[in-house]
C-alpha positions as CSV (number, residue, x, y, z in Angstrom):
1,X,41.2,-21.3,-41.4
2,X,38.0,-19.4,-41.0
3,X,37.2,-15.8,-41.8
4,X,36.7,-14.3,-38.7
5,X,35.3,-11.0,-40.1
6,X,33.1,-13.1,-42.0
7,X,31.7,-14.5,-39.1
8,X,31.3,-11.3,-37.7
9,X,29.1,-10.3,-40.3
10,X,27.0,-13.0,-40.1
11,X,25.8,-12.9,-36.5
12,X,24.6,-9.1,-36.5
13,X,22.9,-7.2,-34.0
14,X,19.5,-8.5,-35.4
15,X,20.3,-12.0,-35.1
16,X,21.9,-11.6,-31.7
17,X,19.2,-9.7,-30.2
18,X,16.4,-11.8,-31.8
19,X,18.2,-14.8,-30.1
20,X,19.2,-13.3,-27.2
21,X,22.8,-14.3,-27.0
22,X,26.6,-12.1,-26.9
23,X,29.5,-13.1,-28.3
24,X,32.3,-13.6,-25.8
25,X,35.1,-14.4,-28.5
26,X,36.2,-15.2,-32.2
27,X,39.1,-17.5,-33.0
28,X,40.0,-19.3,-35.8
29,X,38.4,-22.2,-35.1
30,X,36.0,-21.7,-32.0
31,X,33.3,-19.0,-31.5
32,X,32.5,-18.7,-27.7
33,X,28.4,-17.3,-27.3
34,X,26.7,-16.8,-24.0
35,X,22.9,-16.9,-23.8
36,X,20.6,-16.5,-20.5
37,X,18.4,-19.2,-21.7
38,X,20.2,-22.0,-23.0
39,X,17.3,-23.5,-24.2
40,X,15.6,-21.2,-26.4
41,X,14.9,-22.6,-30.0
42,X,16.7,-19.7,-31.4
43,X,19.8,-20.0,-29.7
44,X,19.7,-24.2,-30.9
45,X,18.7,-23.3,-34.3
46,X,21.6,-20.1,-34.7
47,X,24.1,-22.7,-33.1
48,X,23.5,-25.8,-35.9
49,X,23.4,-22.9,-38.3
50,X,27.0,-21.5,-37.5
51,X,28.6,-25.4,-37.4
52,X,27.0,-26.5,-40.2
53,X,27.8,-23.6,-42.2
54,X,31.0,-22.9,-41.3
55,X,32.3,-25.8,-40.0
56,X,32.7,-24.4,-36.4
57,X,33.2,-25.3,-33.1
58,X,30.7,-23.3,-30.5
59,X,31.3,-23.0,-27.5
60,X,27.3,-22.4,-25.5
61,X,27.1,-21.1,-21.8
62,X,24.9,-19.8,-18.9
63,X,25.2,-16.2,-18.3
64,X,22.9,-14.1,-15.4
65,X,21.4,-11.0,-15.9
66,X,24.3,-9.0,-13.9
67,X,27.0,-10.7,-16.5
68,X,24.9,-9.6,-18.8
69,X,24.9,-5.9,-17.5
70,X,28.4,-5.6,-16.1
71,X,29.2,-6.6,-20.6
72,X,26.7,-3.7,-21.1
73,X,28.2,-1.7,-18.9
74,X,31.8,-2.8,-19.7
75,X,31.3,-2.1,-23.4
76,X,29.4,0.8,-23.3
77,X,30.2,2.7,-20.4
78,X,26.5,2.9,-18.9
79,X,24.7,0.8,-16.7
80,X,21.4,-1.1,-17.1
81,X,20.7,-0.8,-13.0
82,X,22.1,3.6,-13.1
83,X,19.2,4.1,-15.8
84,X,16.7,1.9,-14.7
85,X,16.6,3.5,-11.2
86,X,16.7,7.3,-12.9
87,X,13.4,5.6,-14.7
88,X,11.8,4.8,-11.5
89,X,11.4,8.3,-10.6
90,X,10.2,9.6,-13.8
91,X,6.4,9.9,-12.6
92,X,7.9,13.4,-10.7
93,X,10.5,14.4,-13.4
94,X,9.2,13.3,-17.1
95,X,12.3,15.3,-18.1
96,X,14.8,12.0,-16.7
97,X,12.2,10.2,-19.7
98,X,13.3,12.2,-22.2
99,X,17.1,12.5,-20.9
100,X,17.1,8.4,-20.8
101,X,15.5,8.3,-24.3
102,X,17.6,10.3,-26.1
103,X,20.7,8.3,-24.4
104,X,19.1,4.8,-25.3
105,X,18.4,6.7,-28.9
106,X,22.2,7.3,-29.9
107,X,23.1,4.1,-28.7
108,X,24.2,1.3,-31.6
109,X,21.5,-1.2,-32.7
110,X,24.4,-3.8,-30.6
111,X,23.8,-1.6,-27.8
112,X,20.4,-2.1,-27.9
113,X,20.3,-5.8,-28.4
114,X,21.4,-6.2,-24.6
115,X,19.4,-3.5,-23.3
116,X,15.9,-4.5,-24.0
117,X,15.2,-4.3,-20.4
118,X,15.6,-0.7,-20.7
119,X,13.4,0.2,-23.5
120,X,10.9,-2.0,-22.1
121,X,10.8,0.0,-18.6
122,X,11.0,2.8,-20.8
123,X,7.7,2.2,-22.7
124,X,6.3,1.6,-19.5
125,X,6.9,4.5,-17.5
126,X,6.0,6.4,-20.6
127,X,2.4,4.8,-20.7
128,X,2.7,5.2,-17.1
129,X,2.2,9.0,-17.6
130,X,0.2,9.5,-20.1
131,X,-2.8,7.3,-19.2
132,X,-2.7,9.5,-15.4
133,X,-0.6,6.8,-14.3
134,X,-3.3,4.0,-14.9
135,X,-3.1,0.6,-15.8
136,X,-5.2,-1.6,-17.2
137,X,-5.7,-5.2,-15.9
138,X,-8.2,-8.2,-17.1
139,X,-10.0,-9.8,-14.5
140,X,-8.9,-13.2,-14.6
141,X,-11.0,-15.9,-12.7
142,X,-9.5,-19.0,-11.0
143,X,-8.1,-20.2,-14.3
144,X,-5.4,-17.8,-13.8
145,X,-4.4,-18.8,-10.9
146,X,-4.1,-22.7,-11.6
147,X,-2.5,-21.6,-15.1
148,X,0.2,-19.6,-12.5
149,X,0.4,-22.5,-10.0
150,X,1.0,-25.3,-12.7
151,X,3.8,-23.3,-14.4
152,X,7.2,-23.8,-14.7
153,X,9.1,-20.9,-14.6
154,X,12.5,-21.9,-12.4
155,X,13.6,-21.7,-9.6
156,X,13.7,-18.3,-7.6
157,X,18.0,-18.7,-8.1
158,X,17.9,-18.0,-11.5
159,X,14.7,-15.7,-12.4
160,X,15.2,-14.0,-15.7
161,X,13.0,-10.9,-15.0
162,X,13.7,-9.6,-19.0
163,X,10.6,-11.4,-19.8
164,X,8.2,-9.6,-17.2
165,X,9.7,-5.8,-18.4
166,X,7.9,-3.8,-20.0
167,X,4.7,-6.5,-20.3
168,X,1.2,-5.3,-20.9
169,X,-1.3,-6.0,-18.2
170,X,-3.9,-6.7,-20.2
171,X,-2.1,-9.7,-22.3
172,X,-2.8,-13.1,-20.9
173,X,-0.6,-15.5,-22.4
174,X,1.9,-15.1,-19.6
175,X,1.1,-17.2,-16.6
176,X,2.5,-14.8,-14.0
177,X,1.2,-11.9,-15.3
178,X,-2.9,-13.0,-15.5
179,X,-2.0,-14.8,-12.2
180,X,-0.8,-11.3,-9.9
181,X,-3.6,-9.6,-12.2
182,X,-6.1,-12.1,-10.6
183,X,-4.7,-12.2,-6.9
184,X,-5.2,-8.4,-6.9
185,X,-8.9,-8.5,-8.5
186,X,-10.3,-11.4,-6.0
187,X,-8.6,-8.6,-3.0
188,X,-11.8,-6.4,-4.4
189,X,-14.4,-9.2,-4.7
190,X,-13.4,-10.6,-1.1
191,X,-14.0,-6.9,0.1
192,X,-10.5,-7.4,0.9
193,X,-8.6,-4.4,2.8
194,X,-5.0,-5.9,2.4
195,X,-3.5,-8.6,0.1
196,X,0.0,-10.0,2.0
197,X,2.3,-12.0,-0.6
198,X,4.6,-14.1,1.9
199,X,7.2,-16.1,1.3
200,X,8.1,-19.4,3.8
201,X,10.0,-22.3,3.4
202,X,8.5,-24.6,1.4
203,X,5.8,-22.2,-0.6
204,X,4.4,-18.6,-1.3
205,X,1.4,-17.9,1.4
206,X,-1.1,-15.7,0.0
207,X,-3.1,-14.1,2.4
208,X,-6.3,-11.6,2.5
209,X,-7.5,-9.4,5.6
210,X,-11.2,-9.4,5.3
211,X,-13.3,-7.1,7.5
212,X,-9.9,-7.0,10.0
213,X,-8.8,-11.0,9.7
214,X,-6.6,-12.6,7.9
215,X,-7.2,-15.2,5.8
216,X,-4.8,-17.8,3.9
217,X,-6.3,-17.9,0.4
218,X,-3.6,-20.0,-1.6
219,X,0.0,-21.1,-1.7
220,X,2.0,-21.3,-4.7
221,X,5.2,-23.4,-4.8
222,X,8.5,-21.8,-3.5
223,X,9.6,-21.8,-7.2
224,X,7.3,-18.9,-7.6
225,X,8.3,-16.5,-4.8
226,X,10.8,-14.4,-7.2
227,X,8.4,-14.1,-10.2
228,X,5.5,-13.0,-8.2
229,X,7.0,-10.8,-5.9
230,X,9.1,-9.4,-9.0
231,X,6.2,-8.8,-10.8
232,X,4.4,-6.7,-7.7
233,X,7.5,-4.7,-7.7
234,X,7.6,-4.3,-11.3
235,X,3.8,-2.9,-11.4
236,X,4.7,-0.6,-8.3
237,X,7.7,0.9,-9.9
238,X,10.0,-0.6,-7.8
239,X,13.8,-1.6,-8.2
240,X,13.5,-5.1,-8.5
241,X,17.3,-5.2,-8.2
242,X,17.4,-4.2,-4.2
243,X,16.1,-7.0,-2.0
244,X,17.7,-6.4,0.5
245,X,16.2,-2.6,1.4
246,X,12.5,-1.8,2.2
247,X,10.9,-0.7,-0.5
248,X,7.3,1.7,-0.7
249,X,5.6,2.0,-4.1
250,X,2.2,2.1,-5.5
251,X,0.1,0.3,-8.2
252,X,-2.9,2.2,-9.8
253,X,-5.1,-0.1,-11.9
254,X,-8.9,-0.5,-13.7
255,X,-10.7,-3.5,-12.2
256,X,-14.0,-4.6,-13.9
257,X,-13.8,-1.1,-15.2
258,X,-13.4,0.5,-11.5
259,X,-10.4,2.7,-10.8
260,X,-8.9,0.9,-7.7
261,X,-5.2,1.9,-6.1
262,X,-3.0,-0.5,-4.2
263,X,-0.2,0.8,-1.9
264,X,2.7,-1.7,-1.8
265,X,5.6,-1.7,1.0
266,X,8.5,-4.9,0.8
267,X,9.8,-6.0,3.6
268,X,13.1,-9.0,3.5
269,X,13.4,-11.8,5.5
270,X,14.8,-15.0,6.2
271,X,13.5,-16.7,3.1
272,X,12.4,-13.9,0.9
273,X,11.2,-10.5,0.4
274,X,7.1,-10.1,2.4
275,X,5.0,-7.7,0.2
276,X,1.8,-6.1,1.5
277,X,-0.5,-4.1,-0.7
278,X,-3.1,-1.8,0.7
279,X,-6.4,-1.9,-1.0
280,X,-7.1,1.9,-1.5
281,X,-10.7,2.4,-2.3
282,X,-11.5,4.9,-5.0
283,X,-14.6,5.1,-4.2
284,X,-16.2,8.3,-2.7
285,X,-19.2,7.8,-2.2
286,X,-18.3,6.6,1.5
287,X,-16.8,9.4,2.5
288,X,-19.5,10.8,4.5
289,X,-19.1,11.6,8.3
290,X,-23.3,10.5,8.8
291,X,-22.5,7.2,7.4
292,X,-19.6,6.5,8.9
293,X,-20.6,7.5,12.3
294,X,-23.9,6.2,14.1
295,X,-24.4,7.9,17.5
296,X,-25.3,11.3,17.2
297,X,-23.7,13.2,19.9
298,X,-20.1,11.7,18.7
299,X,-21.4,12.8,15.0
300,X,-22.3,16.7,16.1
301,X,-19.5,16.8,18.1
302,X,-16.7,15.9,15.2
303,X,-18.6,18.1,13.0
304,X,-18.4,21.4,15.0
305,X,-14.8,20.9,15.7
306,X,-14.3,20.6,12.3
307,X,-16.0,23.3,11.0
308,X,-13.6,25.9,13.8
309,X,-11.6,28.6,11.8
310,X,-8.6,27.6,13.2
311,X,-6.9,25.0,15.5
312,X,-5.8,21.0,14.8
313,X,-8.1,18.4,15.0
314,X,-6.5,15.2,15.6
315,X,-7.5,11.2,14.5
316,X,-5.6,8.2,16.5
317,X,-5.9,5.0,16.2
318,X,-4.2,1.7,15.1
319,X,-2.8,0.9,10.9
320,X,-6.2,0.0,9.3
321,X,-8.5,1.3,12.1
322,X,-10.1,3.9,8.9
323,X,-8.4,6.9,10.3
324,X,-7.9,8.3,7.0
325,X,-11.4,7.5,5.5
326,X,-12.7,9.7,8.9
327,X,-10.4,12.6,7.9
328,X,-11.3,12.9,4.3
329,X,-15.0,12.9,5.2
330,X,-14.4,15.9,6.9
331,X,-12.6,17.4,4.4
332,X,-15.4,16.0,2.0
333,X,-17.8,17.9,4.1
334,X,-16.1,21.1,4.0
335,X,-15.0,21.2,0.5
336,X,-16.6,24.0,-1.4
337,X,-15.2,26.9,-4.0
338,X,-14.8,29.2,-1.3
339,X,-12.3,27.1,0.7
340,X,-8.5,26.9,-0.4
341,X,-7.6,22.7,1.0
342,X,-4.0,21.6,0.3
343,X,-2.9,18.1,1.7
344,X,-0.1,16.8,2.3
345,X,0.2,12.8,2.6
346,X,1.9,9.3,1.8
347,X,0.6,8.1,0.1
348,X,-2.7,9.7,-1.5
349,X,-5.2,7.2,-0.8
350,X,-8.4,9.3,-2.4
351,X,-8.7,11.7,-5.2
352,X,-11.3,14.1,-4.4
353,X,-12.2,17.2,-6.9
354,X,-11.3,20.8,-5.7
355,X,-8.8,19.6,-3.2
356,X,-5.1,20.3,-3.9
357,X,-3.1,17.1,-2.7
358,X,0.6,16.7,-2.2
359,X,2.3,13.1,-2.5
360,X,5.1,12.9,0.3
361,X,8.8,12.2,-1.9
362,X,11.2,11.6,0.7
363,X,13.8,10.5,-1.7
364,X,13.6,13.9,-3.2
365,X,13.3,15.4,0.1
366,X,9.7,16.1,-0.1
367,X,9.1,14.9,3.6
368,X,6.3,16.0,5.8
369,X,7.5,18.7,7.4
370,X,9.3,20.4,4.5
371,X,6.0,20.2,2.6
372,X,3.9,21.7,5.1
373,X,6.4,24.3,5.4
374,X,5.4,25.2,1.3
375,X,1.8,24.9,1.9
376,X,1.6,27.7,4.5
377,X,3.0,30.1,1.4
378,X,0.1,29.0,-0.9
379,X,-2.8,30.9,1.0
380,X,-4.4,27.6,2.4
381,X,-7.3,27.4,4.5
382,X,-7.6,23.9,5.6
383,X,-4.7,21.6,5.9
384,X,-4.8,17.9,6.1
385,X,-1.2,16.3,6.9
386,X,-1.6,12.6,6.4
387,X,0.7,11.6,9.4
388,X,2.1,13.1,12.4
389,X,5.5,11.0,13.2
390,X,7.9,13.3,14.4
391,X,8.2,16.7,16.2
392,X,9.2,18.7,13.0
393,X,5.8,17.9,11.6
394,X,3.9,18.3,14.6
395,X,5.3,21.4,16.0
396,X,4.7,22.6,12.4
397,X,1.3,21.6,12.0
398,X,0.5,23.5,15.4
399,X,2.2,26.5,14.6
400,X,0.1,26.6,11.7
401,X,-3.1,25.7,13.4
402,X,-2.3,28.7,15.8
403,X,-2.1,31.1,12.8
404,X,-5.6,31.0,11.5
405,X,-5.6,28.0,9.5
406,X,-7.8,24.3,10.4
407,X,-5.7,21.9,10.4
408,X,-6.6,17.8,10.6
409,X,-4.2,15.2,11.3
410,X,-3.7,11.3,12.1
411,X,-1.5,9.9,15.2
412,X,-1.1,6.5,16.3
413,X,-2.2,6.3,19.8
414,X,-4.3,4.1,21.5
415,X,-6.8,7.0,22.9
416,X,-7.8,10.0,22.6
417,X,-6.0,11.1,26.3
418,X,-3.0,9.0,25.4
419,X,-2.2,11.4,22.2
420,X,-1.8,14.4,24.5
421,X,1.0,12.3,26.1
422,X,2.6,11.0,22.8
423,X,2.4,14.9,21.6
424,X,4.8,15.4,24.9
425,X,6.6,12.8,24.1
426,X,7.7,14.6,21.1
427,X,8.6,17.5,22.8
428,X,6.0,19.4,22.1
429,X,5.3,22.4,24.4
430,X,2.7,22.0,26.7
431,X,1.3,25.5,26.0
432,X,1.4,24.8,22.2
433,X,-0.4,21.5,22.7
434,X,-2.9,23.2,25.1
435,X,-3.6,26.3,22.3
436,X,-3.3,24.9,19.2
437,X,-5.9,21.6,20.0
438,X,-9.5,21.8,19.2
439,X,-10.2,18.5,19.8
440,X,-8.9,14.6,19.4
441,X,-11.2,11.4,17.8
442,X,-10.1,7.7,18.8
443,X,-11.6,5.2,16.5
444,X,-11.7,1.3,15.9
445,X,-13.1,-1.1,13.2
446,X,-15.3,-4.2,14.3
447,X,-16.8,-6.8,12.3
448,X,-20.6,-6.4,11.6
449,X,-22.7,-9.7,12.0
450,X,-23.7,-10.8,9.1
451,X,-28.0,-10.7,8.8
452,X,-28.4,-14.1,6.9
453,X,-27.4,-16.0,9.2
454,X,-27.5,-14.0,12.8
455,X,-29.9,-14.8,15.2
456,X,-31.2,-12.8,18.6
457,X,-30.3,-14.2,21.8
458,X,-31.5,-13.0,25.2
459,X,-28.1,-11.7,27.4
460,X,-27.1,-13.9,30.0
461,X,-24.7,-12.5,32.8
462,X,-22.6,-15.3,33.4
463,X,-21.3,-15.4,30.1
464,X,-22.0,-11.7,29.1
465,X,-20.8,-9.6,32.6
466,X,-19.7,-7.0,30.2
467,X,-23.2,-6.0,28.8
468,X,-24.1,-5.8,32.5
469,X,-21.0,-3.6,33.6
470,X,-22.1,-1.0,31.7
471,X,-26.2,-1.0,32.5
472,X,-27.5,-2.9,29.7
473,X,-28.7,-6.2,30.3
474,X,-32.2,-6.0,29.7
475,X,-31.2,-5.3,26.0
476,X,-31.6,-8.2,23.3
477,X,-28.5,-8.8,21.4
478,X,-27.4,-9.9,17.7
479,X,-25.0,-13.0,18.2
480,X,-23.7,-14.5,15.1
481,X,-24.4,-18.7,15.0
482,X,-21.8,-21.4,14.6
483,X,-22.3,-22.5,11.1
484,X,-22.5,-19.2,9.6
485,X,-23.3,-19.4,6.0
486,X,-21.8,-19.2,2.2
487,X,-22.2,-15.5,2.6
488,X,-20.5,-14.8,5.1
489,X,-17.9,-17.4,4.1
490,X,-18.6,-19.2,7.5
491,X,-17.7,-16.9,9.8
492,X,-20.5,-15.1,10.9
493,X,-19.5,-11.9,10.2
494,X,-19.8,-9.4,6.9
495,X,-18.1,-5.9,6.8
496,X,-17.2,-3.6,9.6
497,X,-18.2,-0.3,10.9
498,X,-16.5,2.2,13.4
499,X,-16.5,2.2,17.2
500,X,-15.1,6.1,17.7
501,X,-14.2,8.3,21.4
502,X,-14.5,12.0,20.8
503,X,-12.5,14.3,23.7
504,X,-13.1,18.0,23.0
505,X,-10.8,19.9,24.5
506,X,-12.0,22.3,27.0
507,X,-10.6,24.7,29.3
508,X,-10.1,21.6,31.8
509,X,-8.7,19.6,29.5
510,X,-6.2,22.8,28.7
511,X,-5.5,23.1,32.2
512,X,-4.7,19.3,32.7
513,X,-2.4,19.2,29.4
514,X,-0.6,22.8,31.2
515,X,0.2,21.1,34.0
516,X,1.5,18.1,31.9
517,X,-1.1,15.2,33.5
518,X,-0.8,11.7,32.4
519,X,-3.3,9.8,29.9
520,X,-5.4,8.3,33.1
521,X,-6.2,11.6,34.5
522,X,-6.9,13.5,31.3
523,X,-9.4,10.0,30.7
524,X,-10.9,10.1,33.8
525,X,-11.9,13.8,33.6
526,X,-12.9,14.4,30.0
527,X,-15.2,11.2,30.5
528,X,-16.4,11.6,33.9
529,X,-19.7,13.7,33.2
530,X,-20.6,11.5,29.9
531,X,-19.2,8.2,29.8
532,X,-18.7,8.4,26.1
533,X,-16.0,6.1,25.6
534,X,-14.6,3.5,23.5
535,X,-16.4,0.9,25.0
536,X,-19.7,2.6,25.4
537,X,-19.9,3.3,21.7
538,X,-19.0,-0.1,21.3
539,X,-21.6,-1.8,23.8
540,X,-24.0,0.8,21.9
541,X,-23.3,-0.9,19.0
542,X,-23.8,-4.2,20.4
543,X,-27.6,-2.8,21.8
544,X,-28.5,-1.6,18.4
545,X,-27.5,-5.2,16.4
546,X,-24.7,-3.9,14.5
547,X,-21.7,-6.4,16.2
548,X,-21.4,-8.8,18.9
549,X,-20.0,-8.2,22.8
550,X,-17.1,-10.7,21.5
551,X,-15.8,-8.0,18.5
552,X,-16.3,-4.9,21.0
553,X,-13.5,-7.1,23.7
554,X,-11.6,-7.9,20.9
555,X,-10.5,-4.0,19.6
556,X,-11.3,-1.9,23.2
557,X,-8.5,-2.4,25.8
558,X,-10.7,-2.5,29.3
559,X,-9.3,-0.3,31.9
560,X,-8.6,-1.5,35.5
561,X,-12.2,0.1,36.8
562,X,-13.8,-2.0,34.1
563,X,-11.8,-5.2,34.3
564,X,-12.3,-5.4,37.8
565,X,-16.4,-4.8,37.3
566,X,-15.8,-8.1,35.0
């Protein structure tokens, strides 16, 4: 008969947690173990160990991650999932940290043989805040990614995600974590504006958007989906537990010794969860209105309305159209010691000195609205809310411009007159949007032809009738060639610049927005004397060699009047 006690004594927390196995049961003659990796060399070792030494029976099997925290939880009356998601929020309250430590603290050294996931999310989030939620990742060339592609680390069934908590970026021995480390340094060196991480049938499509197109980089096998998209979530401070839930995060990182942020939103579908990350540039040195903007009545024009003492300023436009970047050169422009500027946004895609921002939490509660609601008690000035999505935060931004503060603001609209209509169809008051407006900018991105490998060609009318709709023919024109070259990556095309539409509102426009006119007649009258549309800036960019005819048609939706002149 065997000493059960003794038994006991022999497989102590140490050894259990250094092997990574529970014990599910001690008879007299059989000893029943579980393990999540069945074929770890410790657990084979610990297993001849116990039958030669005591002349045992063992019983070996599979257990998953959720057995092993329902036994946690079971046991010890706490959950692995309850804390982990308290964790997730501890970049706002540091004071969940220290509640969570001291609980994980008075726990057993048992205890904390099954909860290493814990203490390795713990160490995290506390690096997390005291590096000013930085990381630091290696730039990893190609090898990385072949090294990720070539490894075998299961199926996406049975993904053990203990071995990816808790991991320093930096180290490079594990194959996913160099791999994701590379995919989001090549974003930068691409001049990448969005990384998309998608999973299909058969495989793992890795795409990039470069200068407004995506572009299918690689595909891993469709053993990797789970680890990858696992380890995104893990580096956004995401619960890698729901998949079945979008999720928003954000991943802040050195590259080659740059700062660079990444916003990250999941998304499930039919064979996996989609994750995009946003490249955030960190780099300020392009926030300024004159280099963004290249025809100078559209440039004077933005920066007198933005320099008013009070009213709302509005930016539309499509996701990536560089709304933002627009909006934080004005504010960039404006920013001096004299000047109280509060924002409020979702995320905060620029750190700029002097400026106090505010990071929407809406799972605290921390929306839009309610924030802007704070901000008008801290004396501001200027107020930039990042989005305008609903008639709480619009009525409130209004009310505030009509109190003596500047306020700037982002809608997506396709125009300039079609945001006076999608303000109405908020149910906004005419007579607030009519007061409270200074003035609204439209703006697109279009793909600069690239100067190595451009050449000029004389416009021809048959298969150019825009340039001749709008009274420029005689002009010679930039047109990318076929073959492009190796640096351009073939396509003809290198970077992008902004096509913008400026509509000051006027005491006509007022009048029009009073007696609640649709977007064609508040078009047709803010344009009438100048012309300055969407698709004269862009043709004017075509003129001065910056982009071809084929990029203007591509972003600018013609109008009847100029479809028909086509």
């Amino acid at each position: 008969m065997i000493d059960t006690n003794e038994i006991s004594q022999f497989l102590t927390p140490e050894l259990c947690e250094d092997a990574g196995i529970i014990v599910t049961n001690i008879s007299d003659d059989k000893l029943d173990l579980g393990a999540m990796n069945l074929d770890y060399i410790k657990v084979k070792n610990l297993i001849k160990t116990i039958e030669s030494k005591y002349d045992l029976q063992v019983s070996l099997k599979q257990i998953t991650s959720i057995e092993w925290e329902n036994w946690f939880e079971n046991n010890h009356g706490t959950s692995v999932e309850s804390i982990q998601k308290k964790l997730n929020n501890s970049l706002y309250e540091e004071r969940i940290i220290e509640e969570e430590t001291s609980k994980i603290e008075e726990l057993s050294y048992q205890e904390k043989s099954n909860s290493n996931r814990i203490q390795s999310i713990l160490q995290n989030e506390n690096e997390y805040v005291k590096n000013d939620d930085i990381e630091i990742i290696d730039d990893d060339n190609d090898e990385a990614l072949i090294k990720l592609a070539q490894a075998n680390i299961g199926d996406d069934s049975d993904l053990d995600n203990d071995t990816l908590f808790g991991e320093d970026l930096t180290a490079s021995n594990d194959p996913v974590i160099s791999g994701v480390a590379s995919i989001l340094s090549k974003c930068f060196t691409l001049k990448g504006s969005d990384i998309h991480a998608e999973p299909l049938e058969d495989r793992l499509r890795i795409r990039y958007r470069i200068d407004g197109v995506l572009k299918e980089a690689f595909a891993f096998p469709k053993s990797h989906v789970n680890p990858i998209i696992s380890r995104i979530k893990i580096m956004s401070k995401l619960d890698i537990s729901e998949k079945r839930l979008p999720q928003d995060g954000r991943i802040r990182c050195l590259l080659r010794g740059r700062r660079s942020d990444f916003r990250v939103s999941t998304l499930p579908g039919r064979w996996g969860e989609k994750v995009v990350l946003r490249a955030l540039e960190s780099d300020n040195s392009v926030l300024n209105l004159s280099k963004l903007i290249t025809e100078k009545e559209e440039l004077n024009l933005i920066k007198n309305m933005s320099k008013s003492p009070y009213g709302i300023v509005i930016v539309v436009g499509p996701t990536g159209s560089g709304k933002s970047t627009t909006l934080y050169s004005m504010l960039s422009d404006l920013n001096e010691p004299g000047v109280n500027i509060s924002t409020v946004e979702d995320p905060v895609e620029y750190t700029l000195d002097g400026i106090h921002q505010v990071q929407v939490i809406r799972e605290k509660g921390l929306d839009f609205s309610r924030a802007l609601r704070s901000l008008m008690r801290q004396d501001p000035d200027i107020i930039l809310v990042g989005e305008t999505r609903d008639k709480e935060t619009a009525q409130a931004a209004m009310e505030a411009a009509l109190t003596g503060h500047m306020v700037f603001t982002t809608l997506h609209a396709n125009d300039t007159a079609t945001a006076i209509t999608r303000l109405a169809e908020m149910e906004i008051p005419p007579y607030l949007i009519g007061a409270s407006i200074i003035g609204v900018v439209a703006q697109r991105l279009v793909r600069k032809v690239c100067q190595s490998c451009s050449e000029l060609r004389k416009i021809n009318k048959r298969d150019n009738p825009l340039a001749y709709s709008k009274g420029v023919e005689k002009a010679r024109f930039l047109i990318k060639t076929n073959k492009g070259c190796p640096v351009c990556n073939g396509s003809g095309y290198k970077g992008r610049i902004g096509i913008y539409e400026v509509m000051k509102v006027n005491d006509l426009i007022r009048s029009l927005i009073m007696k609640q006119s649709n977007a064609d007649q508040i078009r047709e009258r803010a344009f009438e004397k100048t012309g300055r549309s969407l698709l004269t800036y862009g043709m004017n960019l075509v003129k001065n060699e910056f982009t071809t005819i084929e990029e203007v048609e591509r972003v600018c939706l013609l109008s009847d009047n100029q479809t028909e002149e086509l």
